[in-house]
C-alpha positions as CSV (number, residue, x, y, z in Angstrom):
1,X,68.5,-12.6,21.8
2,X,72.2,-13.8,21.4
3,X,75.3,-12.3,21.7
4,X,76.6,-15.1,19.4
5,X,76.4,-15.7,15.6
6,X,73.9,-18.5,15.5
7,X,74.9,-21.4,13.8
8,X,72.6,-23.2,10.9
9,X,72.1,-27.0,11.2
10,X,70.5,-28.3,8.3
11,X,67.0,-27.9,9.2
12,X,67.4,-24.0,10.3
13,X,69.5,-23.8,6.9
14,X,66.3,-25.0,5.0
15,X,64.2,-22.8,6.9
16,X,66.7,-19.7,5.8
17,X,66.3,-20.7,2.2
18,X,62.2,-21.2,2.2
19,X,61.9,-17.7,3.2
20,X,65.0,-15.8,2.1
21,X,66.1,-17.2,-1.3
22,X,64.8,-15.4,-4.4
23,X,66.7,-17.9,-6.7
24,X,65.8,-16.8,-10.7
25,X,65.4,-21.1,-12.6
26,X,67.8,-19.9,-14.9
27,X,70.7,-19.7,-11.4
28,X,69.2,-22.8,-10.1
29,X,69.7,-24.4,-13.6
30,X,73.6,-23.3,-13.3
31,X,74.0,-24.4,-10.0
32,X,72.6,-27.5,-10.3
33,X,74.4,-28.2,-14.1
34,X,77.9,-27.2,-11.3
35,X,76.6,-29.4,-8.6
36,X,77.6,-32.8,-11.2
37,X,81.4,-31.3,-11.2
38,X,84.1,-33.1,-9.0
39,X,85.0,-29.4,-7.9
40,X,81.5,-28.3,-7.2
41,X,82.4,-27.3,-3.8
42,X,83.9,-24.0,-5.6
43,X,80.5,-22.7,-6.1
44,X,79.4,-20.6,-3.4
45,X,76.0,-20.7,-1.9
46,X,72.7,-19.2,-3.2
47,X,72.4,-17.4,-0.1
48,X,76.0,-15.6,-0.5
49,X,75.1,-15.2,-4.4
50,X,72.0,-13.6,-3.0
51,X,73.7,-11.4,-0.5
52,X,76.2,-10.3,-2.9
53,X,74.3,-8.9,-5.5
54,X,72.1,-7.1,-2.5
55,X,75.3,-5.5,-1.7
56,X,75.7,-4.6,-5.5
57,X,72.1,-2.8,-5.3
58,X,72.7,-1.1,-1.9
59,X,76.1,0.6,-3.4
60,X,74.0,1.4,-6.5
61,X,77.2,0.0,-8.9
62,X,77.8,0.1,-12.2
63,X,81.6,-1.2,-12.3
64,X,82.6,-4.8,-10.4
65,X,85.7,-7.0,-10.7
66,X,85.5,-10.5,-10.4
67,X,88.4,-12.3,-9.3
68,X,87.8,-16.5,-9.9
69,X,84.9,-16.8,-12.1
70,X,84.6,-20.6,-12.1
71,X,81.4,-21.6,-13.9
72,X,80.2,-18.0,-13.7
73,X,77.0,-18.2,-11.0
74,X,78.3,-15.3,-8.8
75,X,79.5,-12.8,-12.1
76,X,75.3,-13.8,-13.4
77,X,74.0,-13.1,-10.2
78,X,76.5,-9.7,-9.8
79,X,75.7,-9.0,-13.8
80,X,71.4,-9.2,-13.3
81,X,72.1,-6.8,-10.3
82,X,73.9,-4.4,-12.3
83,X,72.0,-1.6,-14.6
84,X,71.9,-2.0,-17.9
85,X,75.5,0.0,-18.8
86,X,77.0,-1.8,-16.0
87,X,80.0,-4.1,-16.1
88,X,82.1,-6.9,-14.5
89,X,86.2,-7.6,-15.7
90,X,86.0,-11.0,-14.9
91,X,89.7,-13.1,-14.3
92,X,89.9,-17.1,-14.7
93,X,92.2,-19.6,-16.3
94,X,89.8,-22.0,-17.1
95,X,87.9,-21.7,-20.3
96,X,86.1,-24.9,-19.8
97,X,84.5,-23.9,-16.6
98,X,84.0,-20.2,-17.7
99,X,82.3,-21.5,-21.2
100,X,79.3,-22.8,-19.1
101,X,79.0,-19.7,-17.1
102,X,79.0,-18.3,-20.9
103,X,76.1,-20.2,-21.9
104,X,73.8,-18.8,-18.9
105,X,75.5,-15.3,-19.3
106,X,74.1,-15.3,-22.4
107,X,70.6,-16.6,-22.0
108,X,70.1,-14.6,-19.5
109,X,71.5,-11.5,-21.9
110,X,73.8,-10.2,-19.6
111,X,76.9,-11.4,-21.4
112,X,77.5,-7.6,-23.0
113,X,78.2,-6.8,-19.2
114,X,80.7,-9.1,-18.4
115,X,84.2,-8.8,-20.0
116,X,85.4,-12.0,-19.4
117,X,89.5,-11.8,-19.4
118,X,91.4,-15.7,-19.2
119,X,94.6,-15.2,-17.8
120,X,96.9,-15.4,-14.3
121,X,94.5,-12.6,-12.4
122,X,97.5,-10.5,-11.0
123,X,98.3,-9.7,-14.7
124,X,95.0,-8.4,-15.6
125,X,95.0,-6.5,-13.0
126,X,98.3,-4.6,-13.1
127,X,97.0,-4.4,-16.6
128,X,94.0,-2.5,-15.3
129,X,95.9,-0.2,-13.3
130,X,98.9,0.3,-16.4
131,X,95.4,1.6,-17.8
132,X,94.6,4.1,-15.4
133,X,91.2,2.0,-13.9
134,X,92.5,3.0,-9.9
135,X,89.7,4.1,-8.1
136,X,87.4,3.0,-11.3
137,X,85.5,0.5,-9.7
138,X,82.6,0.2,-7.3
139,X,82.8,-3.6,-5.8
140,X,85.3,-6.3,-6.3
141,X,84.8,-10.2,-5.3
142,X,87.8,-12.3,-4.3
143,X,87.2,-15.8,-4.9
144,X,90.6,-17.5,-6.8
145,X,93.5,-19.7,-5.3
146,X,94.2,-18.9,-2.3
147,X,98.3,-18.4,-1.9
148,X,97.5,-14.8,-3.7
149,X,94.8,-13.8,-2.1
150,X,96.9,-11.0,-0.5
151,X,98.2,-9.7,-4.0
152,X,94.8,-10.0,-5.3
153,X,93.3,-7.8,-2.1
154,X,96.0,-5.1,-2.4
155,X,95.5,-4.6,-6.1
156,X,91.8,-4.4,-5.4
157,X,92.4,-1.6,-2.7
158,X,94.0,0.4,-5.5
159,X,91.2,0.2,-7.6
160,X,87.9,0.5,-5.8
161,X,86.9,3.9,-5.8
162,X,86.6,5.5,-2.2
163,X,83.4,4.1,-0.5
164,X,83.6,0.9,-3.0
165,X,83.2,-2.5,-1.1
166,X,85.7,-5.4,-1.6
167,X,83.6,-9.6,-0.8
168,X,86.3,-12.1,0.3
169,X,85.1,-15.2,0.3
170,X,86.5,-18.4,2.6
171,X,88.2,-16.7,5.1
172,X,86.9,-18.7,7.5
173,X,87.9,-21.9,5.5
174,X,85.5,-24.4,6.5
175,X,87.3,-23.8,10.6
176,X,90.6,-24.5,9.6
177,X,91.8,-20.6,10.5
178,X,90.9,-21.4,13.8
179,X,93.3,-24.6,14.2
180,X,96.8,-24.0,14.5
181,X,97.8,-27.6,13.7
182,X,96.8,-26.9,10.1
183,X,100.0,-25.5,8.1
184,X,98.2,-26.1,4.9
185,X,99.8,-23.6,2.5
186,X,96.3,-22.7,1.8
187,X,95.3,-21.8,5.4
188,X,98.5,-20.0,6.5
189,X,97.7,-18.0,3.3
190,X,94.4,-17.1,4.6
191,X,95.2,-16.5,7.8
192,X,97.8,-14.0,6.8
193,X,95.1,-12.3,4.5
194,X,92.9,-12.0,7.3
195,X,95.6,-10.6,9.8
196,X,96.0,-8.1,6.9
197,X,92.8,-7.1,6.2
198,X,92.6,-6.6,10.1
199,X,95.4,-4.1,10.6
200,X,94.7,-2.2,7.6
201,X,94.1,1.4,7.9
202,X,92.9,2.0,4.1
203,X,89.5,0.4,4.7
204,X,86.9,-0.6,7.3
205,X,86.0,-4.6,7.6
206,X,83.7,-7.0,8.6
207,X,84.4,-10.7,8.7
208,X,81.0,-12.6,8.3
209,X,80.3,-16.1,8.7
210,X,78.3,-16.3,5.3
211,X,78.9,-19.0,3.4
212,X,82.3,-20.3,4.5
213,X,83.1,-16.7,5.6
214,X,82.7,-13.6,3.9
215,X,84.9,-10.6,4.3
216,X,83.4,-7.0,3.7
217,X,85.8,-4.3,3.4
218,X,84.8,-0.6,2.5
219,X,87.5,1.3,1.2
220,X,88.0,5.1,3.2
């Protein structure tokens, strides 16, 4: 027993994997096709892909926002846990990166569930709520630059329904939240996300250290 979250070295992280991951080819394919991009260490981990679409199941959702779609491994794995009428709005501004997540979404024929919207985020989703979706959706996943997380987290309050779950990913940020001699603008923007998340009364929360931190919030 522990009253500590272990941590994984390497050989305990491979372990994990050999008897946790149920990785389909066709996400290994796109995460190894990601692994050859100088910004690969945007894709999250196969684990957190995992554990995210478990939550998806557990929920039993049909509606999920995707906030930073990057090459698209964390909407397929969201999209293959969905039913058949379910559906992701999806925000980028890359096309390049979001045309290989295209390419997957459609062999694995789950490209009719994701509506894939290219455009500054906080626009589509004011444009979502100018269109009457509050309280339409059943999980949202934060994973887009970092200086509006918060605008990103408060839009997504307003539109998970009551009971729907809200993933944030990197708020731990690789340990830099932790070291007050970082002033990255990125990690004060975190840190003030987190201190947010924390004092907010709308929701419950749960700060994991999944992946490079994982933030669950359920919405009262």
């Amino acid at each position: 027993m522990s009253n500590r979250s272990i941590g994984l070295d390497d050989k305990l992280h491979d372990y994990l994997l050999s008897v946790s991951l149920r990785e389909p080819e066709l996400l290994a394919r796109l995460r190894a096709e990601t692994a050859q991009d100088p910004k690969a260490r945007l894709q999250i981990s196969p684990e957190q892909g995992q554990f995210m679409a478990l939550l998806v199941e557990l929920i039993s959702a049909r509606s999920a926002l995707e906030i930073g779609v990057f090459t698209g491994y964390s909407a397929l794995r969201v999209a293959l846990a969905l039913p058949d009428d379910g559906r992701i709005v999806a925000c980028d501004i890359d096309e390049r990166w979001t045309s290989i997540g295209q390419r997957y979404w459609k062999e694995a024929g789950v490209e009719k569930k994701i509506d894939l919207r290219i455009g500054p985020a906080v626009e589509t989703l004011d444009g979502l709520l100018d269109d009457g979706a509050a309280a339409s959706f059943d999980f949202a996943f934060i994973d887009a630059d970092k200086g509006n997380y918060l605008e990103y987290y408060d839009r997504c309050v307003t539109l998970v329904r009551s009971r729907g779950v809200i993933a944030i990913d990197n708020t731990l940020w690789s340990g830099a939240v932790a070291d007050e001699g970082d002033q990255r603008e990125d990690t004060l923007a975190i840190r003030a996300l987190n201190e947010h998340v924390y004092a907010d009364d709308r929701v419950s929360m749960s700060m994991l250290p999944v992946g490079d931190g994982l933030t669950l919030v359920v919405k009262h």
